[in-house]
ROZA-304274 format. One record per residue: x negated, y negated, z negated of N, C-alpha, C in turn; residue in one letter. Coordinates in pm, whole numbers, padded with zeros to 5 digits, always signed. Layout:
<sites>
XYZXYZXYZA ...
</sites>
This chain:
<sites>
+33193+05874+05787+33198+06015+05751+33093+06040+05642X +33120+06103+05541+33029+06094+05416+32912+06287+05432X +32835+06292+05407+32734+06369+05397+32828+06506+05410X +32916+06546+05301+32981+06673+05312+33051+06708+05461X +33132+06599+05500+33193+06624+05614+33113+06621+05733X +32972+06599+05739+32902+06611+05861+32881+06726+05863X +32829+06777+05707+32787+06963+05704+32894+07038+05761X +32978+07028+05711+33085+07093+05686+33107+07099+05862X +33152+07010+05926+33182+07000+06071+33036+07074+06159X +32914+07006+06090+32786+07100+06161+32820+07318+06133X +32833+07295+06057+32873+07434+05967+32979+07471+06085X +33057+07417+06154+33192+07463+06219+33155+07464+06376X +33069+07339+06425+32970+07381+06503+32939+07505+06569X +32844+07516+06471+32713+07650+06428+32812+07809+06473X +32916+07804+06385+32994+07906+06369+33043+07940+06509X +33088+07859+06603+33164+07832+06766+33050+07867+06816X +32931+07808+06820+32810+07851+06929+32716+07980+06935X +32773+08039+06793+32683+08163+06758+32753+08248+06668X +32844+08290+06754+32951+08365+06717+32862+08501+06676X +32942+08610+06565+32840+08772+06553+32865+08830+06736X +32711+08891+06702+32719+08945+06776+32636+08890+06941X +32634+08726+06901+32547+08654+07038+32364+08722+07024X +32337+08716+07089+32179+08783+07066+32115+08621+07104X +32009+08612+06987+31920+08524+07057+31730+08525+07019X +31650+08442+07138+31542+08518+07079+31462+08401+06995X +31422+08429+06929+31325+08345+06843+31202+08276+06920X +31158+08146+06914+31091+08056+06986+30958+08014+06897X +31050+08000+06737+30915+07958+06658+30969+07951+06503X +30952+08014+06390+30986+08012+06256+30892+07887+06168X +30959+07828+06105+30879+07745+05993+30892+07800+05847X +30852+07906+05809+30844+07987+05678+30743+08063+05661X +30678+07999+05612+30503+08052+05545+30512+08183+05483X +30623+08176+05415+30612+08348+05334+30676+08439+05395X +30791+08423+05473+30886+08514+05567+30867+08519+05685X +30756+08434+05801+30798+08436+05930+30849+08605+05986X +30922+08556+06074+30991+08623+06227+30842+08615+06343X +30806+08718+06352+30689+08666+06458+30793+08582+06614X +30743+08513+06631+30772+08442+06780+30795+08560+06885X +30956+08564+06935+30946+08657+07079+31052+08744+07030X +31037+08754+06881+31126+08907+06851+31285+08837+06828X +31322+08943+06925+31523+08938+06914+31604+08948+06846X +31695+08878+06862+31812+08971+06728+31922+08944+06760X +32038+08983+06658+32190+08930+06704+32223+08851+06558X +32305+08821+06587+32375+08729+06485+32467+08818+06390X +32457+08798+06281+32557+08884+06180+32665+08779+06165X +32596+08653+06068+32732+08536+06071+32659+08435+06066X +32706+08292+06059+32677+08204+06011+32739+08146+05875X +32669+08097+05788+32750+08042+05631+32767+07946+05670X +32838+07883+05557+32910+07768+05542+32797+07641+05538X +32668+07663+05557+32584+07528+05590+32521+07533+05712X +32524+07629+05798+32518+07631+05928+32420+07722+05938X +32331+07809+05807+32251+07905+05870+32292+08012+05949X +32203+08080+06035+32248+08170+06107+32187+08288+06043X +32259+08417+06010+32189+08511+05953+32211+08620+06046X +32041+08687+06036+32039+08776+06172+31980+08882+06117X +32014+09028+06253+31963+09129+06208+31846+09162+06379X +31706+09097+06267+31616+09160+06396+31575+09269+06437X +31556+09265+06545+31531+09353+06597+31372+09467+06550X +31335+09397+06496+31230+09469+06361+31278+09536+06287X +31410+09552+06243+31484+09546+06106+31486+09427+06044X +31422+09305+06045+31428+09242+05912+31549+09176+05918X +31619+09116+05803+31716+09066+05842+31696+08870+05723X +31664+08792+05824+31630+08665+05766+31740+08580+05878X +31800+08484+05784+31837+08371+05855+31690+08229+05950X +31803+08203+06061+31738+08078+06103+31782+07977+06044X +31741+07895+06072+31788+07730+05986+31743+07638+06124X +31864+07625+06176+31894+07539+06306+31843+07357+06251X +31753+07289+06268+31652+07200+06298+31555+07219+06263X +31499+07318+06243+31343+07424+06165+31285+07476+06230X +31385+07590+06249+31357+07721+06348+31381+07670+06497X +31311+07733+06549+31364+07687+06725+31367+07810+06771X +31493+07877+06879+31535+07946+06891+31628+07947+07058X +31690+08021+07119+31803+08016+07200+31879+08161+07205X +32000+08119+07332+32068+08234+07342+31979+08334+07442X +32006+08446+07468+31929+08527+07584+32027+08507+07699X +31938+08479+07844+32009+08439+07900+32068+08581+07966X +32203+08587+08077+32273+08674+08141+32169+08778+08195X +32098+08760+08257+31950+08837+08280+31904+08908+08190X +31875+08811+08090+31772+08930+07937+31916+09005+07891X +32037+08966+07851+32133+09052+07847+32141+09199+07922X +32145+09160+08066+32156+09276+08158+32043+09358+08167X +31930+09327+08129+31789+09411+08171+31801+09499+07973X +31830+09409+07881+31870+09486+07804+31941+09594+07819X +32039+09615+07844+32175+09686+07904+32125+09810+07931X +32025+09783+08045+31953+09872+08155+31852+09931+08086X +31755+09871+07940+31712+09982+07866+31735+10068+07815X +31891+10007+07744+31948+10078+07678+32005+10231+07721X +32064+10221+07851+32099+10260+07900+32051+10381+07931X +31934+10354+07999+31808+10489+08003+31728+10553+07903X +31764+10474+07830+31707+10570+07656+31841+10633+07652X +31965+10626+07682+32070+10682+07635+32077+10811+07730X +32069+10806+07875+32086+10867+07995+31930+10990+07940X +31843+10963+07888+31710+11032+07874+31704+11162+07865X +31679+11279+07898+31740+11400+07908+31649+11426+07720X +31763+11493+07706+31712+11583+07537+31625+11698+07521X +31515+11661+07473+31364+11797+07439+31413+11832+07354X +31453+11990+07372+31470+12068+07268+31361+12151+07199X +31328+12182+07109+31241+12258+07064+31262+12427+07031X 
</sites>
């Protein structure tokens, strides 16, 4: 298998395991001028065609990972659901009117 077709298949990978929309949290960035501080969340917008993952954090910023660099995972069913349950009560929050 020659260099393109490993990308290309990693690239197809990438795309199946971190579909838009998977949330995952950041573990550790290797980018001196851009880091992601360690801890902060995000979801996935897409992945390109070389397997980066481009995300919208939960900061606002919106920087790709680069899967053997960055170390990272999915949130598990738990951090999903306790998410849920913040959300939820900021939504449920009764409205101060002025």
């Amino acid at each position: 298998m020659n260099k393109f077709e490993s990308e290309r298949k990693f690239a197809k990978r990438m795309k199946r395991c971190y579909p838009p929309g998977t949330r995952l949290l950041l573990l550790s960035m290797d980018d001196p001028y851009t880091p992601i501080d360690c801890g902060t969340r995000g979801t996935v917008a897409y992945v390109d065609d070389v397997g980066q993952i481009h995300m919208k954090w939960d900061n606002g910023r919106t920087l790709a990972l680069v899967p053997g660099e960055d170390s990272f995972r999915k949130l598990t069913d738990e951090e999903l659901a306790e998410e849920q349950n913040e959300n939820m009560d900021e939504d449920n929050a009764p409205v101060l009117g002025m």
